[in-house]
PDB file of the backbone (N, CA, C, O) and the ligand in Angstrom, with CONECT records:
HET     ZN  A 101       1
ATOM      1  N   UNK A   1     -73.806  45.992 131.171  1.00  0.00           N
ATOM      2  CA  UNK A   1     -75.145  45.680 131.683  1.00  0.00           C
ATOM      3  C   UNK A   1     -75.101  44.325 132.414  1.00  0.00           C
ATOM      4  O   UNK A   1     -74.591  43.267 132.046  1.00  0.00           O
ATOM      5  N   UNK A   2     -75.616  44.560 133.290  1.00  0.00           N
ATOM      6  CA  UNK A   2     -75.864  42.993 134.066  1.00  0.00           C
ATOM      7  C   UNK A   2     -76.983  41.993 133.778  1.00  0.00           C
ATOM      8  O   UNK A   2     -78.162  42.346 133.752  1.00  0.00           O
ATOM      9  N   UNK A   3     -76.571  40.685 133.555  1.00  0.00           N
ATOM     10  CA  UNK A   3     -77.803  40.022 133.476  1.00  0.00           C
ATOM     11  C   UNK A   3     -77.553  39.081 133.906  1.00  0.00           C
ATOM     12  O   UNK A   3     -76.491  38.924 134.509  1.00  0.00           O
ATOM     13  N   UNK A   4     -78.773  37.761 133.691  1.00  0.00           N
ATOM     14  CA  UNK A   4     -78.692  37.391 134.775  1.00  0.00           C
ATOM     15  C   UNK A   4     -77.675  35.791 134.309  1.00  0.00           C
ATOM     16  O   UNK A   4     -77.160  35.541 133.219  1.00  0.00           O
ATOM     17  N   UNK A   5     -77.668  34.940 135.585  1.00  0.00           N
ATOM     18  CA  UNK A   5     -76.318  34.259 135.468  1.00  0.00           C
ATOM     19  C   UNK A   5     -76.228  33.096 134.738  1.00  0.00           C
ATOM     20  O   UNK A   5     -75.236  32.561 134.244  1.00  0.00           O
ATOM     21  N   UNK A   6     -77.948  32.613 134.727  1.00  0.00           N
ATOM     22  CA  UNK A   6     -78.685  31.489 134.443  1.00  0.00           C
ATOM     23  C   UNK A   6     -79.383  31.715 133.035  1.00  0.00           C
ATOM     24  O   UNK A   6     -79.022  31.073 132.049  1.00  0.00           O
ATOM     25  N   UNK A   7     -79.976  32.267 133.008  1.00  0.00           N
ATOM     26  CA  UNK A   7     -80.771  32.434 131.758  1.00  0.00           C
ATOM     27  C   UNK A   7     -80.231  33.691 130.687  1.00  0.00           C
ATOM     28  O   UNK A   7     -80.560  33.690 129.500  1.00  0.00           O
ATOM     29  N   UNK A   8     -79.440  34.652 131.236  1.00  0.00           N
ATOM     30  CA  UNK A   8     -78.441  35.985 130.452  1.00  0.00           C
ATOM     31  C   UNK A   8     -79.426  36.972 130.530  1.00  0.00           C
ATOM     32  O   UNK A   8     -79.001  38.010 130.025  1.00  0.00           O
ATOM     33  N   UNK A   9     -80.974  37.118 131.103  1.00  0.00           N
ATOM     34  CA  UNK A   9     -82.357  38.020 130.772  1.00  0.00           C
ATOM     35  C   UNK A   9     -80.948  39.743 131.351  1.00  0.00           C
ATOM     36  O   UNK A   9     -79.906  39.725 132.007  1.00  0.00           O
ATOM     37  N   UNK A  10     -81.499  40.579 130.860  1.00  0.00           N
ATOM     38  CA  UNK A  10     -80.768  41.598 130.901  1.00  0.00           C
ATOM     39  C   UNK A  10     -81.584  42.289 132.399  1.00  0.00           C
ATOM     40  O   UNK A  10     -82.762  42.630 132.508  1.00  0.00           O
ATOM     41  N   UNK A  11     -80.518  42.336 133.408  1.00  0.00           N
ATOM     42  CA  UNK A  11     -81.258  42.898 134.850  1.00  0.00           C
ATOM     43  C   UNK A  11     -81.728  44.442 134.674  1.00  0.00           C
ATOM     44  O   UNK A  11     -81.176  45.057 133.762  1.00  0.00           O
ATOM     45  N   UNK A  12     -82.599  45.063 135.380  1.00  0.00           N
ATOM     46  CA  UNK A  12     -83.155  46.462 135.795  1.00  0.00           C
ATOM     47  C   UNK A  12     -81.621  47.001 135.812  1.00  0.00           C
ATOM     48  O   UNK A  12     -80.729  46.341 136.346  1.00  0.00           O
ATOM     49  N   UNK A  13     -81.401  48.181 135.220  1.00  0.00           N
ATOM     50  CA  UNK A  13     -80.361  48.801 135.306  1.00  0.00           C
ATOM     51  C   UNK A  13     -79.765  49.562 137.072  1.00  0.00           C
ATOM     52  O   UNK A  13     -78.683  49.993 137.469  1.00  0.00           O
ATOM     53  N   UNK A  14     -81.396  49.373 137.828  1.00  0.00           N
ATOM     54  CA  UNK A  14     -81.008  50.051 139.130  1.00  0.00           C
ATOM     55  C   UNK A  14     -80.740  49.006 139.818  1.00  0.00           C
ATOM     56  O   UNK A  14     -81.269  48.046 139.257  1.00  0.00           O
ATOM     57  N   UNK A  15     -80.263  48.733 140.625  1.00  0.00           N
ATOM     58  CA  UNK A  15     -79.827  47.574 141.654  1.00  0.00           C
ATOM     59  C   UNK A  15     -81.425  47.411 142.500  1.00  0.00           C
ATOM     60  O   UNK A  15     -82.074  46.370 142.597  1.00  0.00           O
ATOM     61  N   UNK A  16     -81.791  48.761 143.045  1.00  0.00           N
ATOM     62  CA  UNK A  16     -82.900  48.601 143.807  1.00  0.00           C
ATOM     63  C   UNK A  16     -84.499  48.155 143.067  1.00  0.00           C
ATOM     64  O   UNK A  16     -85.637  47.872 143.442  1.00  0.00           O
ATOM     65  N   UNK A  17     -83.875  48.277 142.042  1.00  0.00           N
ATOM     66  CA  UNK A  17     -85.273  47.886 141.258  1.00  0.00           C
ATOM     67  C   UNK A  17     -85.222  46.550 141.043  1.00  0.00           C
ATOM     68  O   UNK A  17     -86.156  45.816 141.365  1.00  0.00           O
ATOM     69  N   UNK A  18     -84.084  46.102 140.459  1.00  0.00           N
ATOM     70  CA  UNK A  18     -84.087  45.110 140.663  1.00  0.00           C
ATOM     71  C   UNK A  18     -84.263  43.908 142.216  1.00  0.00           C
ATOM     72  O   UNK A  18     -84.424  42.701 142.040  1.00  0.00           O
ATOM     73  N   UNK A  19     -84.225  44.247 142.982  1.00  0.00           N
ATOM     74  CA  UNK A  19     -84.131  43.686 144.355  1.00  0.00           C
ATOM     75  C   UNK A  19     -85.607  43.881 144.575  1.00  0.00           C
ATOM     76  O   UNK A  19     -86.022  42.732 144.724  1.00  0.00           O
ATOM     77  N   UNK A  20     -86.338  44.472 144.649  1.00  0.00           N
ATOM     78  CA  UNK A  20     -87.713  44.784 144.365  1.00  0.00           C
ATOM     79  C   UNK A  20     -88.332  43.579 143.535  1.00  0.00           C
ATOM     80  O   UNK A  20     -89.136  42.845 144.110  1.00  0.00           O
ATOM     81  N   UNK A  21     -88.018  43.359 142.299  1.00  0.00           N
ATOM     82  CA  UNK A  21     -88.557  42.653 141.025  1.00  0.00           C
ATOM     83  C   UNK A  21     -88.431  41.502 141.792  1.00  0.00           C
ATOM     84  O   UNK A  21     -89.546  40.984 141.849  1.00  0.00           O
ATOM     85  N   UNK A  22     -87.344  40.639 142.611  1.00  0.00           N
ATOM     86  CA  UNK A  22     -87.043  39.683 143.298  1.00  0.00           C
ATOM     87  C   UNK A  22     -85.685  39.114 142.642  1.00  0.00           C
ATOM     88  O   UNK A  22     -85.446  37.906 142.633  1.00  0.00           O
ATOM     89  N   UNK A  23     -84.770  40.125 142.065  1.00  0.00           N
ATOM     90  CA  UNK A  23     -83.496  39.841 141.649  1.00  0.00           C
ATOM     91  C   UNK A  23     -82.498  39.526 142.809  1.00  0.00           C
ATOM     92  O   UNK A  23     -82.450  40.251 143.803  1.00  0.00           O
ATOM     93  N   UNK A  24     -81.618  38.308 142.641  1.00  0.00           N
ATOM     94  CA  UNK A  24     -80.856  37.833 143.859  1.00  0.00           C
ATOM     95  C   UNK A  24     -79.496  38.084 143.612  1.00  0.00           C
ATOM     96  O   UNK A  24     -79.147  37.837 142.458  1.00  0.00           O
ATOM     97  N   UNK A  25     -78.597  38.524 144.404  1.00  0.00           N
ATOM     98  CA  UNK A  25     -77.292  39.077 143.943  1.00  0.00           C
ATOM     99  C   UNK A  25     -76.313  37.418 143.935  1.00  0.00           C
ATOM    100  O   UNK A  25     -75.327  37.468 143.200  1.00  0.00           O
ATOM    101  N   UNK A  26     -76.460  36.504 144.427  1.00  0.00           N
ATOM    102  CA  UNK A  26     -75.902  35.354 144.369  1.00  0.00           C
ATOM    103  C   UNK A  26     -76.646  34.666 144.845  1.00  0.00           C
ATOM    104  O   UNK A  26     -77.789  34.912 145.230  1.00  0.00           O
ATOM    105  N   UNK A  27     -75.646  33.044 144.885  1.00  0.00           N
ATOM    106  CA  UNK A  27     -76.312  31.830 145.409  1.00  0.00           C
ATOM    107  C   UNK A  27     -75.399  30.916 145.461  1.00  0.00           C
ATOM    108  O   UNK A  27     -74.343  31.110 144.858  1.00  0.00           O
ATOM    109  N   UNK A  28     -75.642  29.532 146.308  1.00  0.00           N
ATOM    110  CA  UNK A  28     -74.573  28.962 146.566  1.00  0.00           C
ATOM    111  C   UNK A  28     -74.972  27.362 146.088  1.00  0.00           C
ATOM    112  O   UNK A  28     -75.989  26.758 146.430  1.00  0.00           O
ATOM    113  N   UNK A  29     -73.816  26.824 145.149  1.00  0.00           N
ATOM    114  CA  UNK A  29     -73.798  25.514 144.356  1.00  0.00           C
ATOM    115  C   UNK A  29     -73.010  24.719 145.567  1.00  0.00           C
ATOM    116  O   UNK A  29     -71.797  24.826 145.748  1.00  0.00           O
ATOM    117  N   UNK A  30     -73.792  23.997 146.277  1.00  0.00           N
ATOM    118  CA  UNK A  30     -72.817  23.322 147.228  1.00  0.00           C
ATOM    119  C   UNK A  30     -72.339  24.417 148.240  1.00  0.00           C
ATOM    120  O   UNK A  30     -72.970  25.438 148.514  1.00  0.00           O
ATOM    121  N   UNK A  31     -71.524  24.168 148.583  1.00  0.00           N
ATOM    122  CA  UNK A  31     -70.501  25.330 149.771  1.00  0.00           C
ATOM    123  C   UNK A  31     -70.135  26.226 148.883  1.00  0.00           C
ATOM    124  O   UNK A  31     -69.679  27.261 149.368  1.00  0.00           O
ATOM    125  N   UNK A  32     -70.199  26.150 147.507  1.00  0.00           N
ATOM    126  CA  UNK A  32     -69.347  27.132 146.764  1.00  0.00           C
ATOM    127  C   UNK A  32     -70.292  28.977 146.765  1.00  0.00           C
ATOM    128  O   UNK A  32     -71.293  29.038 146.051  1.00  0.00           O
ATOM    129  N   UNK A  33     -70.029  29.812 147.275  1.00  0.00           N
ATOM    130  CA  UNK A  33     -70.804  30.778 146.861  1.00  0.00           C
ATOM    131  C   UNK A  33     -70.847  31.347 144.892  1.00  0.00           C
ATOM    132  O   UNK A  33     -69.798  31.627 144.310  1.00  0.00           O
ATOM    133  N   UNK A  34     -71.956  31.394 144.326  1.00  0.00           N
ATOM    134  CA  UNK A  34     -71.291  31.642 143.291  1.00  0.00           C
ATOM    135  C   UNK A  34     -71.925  32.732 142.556  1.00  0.00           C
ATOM    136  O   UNK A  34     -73.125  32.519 142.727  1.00  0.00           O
ATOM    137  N   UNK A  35     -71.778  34.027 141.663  1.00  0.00           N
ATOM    138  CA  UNK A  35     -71.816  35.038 141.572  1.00  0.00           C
ATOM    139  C   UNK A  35     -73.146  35.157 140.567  1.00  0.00           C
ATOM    140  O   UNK A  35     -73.267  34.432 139.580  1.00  0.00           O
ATOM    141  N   UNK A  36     -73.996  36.032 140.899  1.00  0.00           N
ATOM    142  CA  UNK A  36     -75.306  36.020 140.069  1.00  0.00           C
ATOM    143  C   UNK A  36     -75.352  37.403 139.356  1.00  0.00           C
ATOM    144  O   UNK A  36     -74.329  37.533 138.683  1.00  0.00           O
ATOM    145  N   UNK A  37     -76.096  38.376 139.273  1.00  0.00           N
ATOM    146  CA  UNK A  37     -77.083  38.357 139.598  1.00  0.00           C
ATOM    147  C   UNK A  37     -78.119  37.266 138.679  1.00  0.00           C
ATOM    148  O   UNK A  37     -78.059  37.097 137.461  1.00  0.00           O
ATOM    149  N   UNK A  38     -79.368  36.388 139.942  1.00  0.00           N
ATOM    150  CA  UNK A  38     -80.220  35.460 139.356  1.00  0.00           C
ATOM    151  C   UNK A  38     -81.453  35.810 138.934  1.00  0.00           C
ATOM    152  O   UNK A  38     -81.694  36.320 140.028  1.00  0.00           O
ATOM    153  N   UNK A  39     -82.610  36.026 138.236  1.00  0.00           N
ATOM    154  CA  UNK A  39     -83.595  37.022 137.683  1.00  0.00           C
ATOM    155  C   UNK A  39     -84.925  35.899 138.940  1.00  0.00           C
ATOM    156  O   UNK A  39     -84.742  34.870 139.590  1.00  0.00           O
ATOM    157  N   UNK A  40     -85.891  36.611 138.791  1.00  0.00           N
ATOM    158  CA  UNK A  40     -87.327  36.309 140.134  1.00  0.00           C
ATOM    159  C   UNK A  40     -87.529  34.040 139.029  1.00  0.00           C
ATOM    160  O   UNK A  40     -87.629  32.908 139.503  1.00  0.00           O
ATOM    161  N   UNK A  41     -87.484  34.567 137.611  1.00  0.00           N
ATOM    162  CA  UNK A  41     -87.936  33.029 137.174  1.00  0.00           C
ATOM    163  C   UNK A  41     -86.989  32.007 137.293  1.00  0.00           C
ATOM    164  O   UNK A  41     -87.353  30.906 137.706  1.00  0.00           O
ATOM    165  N   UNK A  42     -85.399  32.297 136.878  1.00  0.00           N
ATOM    166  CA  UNK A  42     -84.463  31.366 137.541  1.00  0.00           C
ATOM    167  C   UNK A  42     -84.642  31.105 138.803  1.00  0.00           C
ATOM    168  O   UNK A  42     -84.771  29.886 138.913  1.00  0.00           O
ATOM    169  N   UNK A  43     -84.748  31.853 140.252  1.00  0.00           N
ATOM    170  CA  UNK A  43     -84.650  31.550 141.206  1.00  0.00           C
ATOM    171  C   UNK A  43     -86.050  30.518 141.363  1.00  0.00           C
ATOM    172  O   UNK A  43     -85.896  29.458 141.970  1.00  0.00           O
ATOM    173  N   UNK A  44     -86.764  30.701 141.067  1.00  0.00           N
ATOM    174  CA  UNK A  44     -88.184  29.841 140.981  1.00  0.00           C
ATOM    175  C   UNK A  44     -87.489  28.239 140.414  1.00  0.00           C
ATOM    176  O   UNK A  44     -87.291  27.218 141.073  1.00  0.00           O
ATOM    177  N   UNK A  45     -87.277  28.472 139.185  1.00  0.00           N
ATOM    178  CA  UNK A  45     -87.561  27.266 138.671  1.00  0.00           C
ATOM    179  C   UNK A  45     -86.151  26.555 139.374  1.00  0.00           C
ATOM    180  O   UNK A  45     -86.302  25.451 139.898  1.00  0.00           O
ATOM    181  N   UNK A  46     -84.703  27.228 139.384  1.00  0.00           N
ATOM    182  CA  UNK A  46     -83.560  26.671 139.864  1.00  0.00           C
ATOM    183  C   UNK A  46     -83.276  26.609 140.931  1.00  0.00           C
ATOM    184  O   UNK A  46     -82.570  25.602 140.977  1.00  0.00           O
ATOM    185  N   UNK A  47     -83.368  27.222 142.395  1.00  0.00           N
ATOM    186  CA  UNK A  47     -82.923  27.901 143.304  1.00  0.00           C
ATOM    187  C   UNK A  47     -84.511  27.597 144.402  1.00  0.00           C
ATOM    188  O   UNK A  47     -85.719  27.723 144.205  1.00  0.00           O
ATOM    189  N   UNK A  48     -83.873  27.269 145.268  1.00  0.00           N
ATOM    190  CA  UNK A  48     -84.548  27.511 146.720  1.00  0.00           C
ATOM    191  C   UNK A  48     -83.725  27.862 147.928  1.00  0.00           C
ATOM    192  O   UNK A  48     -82.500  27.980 147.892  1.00  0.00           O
ATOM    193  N   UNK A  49     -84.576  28.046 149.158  1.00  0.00           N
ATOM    194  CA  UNK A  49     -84.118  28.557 150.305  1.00  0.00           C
ATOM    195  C   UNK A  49     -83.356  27.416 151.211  1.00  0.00           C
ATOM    196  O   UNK A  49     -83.919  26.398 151.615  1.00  0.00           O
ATOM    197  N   UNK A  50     -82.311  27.672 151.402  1.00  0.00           N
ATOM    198  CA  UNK A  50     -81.485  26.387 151.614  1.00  0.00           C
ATOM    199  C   UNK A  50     -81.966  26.598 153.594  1.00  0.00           C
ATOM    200  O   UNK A  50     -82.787  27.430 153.980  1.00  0.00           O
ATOM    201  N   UNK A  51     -81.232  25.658 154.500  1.00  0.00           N
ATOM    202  CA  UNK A  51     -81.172  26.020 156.173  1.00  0.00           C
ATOM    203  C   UNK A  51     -80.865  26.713 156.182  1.00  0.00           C
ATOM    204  O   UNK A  51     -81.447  27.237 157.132  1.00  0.00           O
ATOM    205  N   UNK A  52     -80.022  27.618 155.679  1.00  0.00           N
ATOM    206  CA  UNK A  52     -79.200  29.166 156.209  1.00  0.00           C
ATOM    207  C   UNK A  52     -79.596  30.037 155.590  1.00  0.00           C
ATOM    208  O   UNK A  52     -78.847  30.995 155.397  1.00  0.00           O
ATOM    209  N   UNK A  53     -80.814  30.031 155.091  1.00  0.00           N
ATOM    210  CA  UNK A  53     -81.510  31.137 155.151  1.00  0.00           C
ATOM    211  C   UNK A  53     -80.817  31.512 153.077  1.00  0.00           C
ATOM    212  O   UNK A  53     -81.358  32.264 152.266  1.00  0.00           O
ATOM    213  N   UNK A  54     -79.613  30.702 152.876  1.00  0.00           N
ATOM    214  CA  UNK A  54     -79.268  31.737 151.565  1.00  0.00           C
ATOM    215  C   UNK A  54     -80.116  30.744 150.200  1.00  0.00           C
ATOM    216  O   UNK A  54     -80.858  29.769 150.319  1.00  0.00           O
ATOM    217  N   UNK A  55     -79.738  31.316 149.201  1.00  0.00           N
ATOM    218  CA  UNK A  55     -80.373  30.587 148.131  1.00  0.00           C
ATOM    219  C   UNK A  55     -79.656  29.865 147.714  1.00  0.00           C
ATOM    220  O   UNK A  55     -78.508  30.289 147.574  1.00  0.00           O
ATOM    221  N   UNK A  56     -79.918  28.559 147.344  1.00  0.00           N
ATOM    222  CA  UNK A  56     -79.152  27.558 146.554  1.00  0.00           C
ATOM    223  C   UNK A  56     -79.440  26.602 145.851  1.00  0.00           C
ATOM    224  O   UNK A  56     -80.515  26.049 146.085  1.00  0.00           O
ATOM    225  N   UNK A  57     -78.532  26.060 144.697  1.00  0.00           N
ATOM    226  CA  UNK A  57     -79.304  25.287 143.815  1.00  0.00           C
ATOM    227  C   UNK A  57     -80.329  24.287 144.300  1.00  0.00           C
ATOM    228  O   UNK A  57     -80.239  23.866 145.453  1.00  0.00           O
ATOM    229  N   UNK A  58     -81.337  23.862 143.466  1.00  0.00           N
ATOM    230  CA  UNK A  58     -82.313  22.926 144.284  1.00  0.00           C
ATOM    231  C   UNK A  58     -81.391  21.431 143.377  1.00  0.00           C
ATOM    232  O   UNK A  58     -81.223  20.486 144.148  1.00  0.00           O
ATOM    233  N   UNK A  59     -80.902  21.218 142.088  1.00  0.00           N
ATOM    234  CA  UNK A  59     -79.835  19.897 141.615  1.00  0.00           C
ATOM    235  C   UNK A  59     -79.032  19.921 142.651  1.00  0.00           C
ATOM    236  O   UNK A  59     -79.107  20.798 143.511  1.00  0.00           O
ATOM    237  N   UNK A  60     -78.137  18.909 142.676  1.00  0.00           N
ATOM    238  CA  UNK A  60     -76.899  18.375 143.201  1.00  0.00           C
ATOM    239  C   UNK A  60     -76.215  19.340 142.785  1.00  0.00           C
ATOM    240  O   UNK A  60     -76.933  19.992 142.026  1.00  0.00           O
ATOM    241  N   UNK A  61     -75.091  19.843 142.880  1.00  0.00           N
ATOM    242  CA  UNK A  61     -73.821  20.400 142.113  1.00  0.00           C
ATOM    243  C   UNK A  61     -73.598  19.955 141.225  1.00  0.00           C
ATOM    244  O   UNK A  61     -73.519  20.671 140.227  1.00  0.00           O
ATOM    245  N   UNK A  62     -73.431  18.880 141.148  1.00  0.00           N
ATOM    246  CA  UNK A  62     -72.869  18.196 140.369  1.00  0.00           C
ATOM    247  C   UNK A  62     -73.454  18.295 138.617  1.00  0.00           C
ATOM    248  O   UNK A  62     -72.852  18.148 137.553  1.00  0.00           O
ATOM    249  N   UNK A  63     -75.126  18.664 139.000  1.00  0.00           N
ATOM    250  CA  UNK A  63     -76.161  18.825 137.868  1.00  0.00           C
ATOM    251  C   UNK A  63     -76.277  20.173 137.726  1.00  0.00           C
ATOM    252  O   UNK A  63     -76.726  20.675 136.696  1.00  0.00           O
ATOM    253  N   UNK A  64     -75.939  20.761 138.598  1.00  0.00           N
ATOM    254  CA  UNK A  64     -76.618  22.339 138.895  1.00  0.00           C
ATOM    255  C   UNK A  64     -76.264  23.260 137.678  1.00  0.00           C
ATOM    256  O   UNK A  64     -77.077  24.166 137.497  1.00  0.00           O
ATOM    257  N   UNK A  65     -74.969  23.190 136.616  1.00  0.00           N
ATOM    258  CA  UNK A  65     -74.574  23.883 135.916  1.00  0.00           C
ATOM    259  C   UNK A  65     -75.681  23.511 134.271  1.00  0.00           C
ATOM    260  O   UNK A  65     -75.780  24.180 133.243  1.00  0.00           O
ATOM    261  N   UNK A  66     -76.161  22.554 134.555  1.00  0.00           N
ATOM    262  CA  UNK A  66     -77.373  22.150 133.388  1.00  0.00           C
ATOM    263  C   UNK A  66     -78.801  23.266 134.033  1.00  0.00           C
ATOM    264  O   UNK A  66     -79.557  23.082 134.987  1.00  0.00           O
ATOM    265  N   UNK A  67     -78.731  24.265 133.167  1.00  0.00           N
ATOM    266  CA  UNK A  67     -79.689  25.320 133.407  1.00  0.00           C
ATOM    267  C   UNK A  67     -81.068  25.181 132.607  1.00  0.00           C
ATOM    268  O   UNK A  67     -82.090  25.653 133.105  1.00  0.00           O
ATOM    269  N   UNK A  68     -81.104  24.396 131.107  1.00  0.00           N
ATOM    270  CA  UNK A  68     -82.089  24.046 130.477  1.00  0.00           C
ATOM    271  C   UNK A  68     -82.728  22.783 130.099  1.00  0.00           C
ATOM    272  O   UNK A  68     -83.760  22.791 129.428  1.00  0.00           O
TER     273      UNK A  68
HETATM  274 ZN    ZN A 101     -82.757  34.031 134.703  1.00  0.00          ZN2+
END
């Protein structure tokens, strides 16, 4: 089962349902791309829309792995 990368919440078993819900398949810590899937409240509280359009941590890198 997939969940999510940040918080462990257990994802929609369908991919499309999830993508719907506002589930994000990754995101990028710095230049690093790094593997999600991220659930609709992580991306809220952790994650914004970087210039290129992708999602990425809103900490430094350096902080970004402190999730709580
Ligand atoms: Zn989460």
């Amino acid at each position: 089962m997939m969940t999510c990368a940040l918080c462990h919440r257990p994802a929609p078993a369908e991919i499309d349902a999830a993508i719907d819900d506002g589930w994000i398949p990754s995101y990028y810590c710095g230049r690093q791309q790094m593997p999600g899937p991220v659930c609709p409240d992580c991306c809220k509280k952790h994650l914004r829309i970087g210039k290129d359009g992708e999602w990425e941590t809103i900490a430094p890198p350096a902080d970004a792995h402190r999730w709580n």
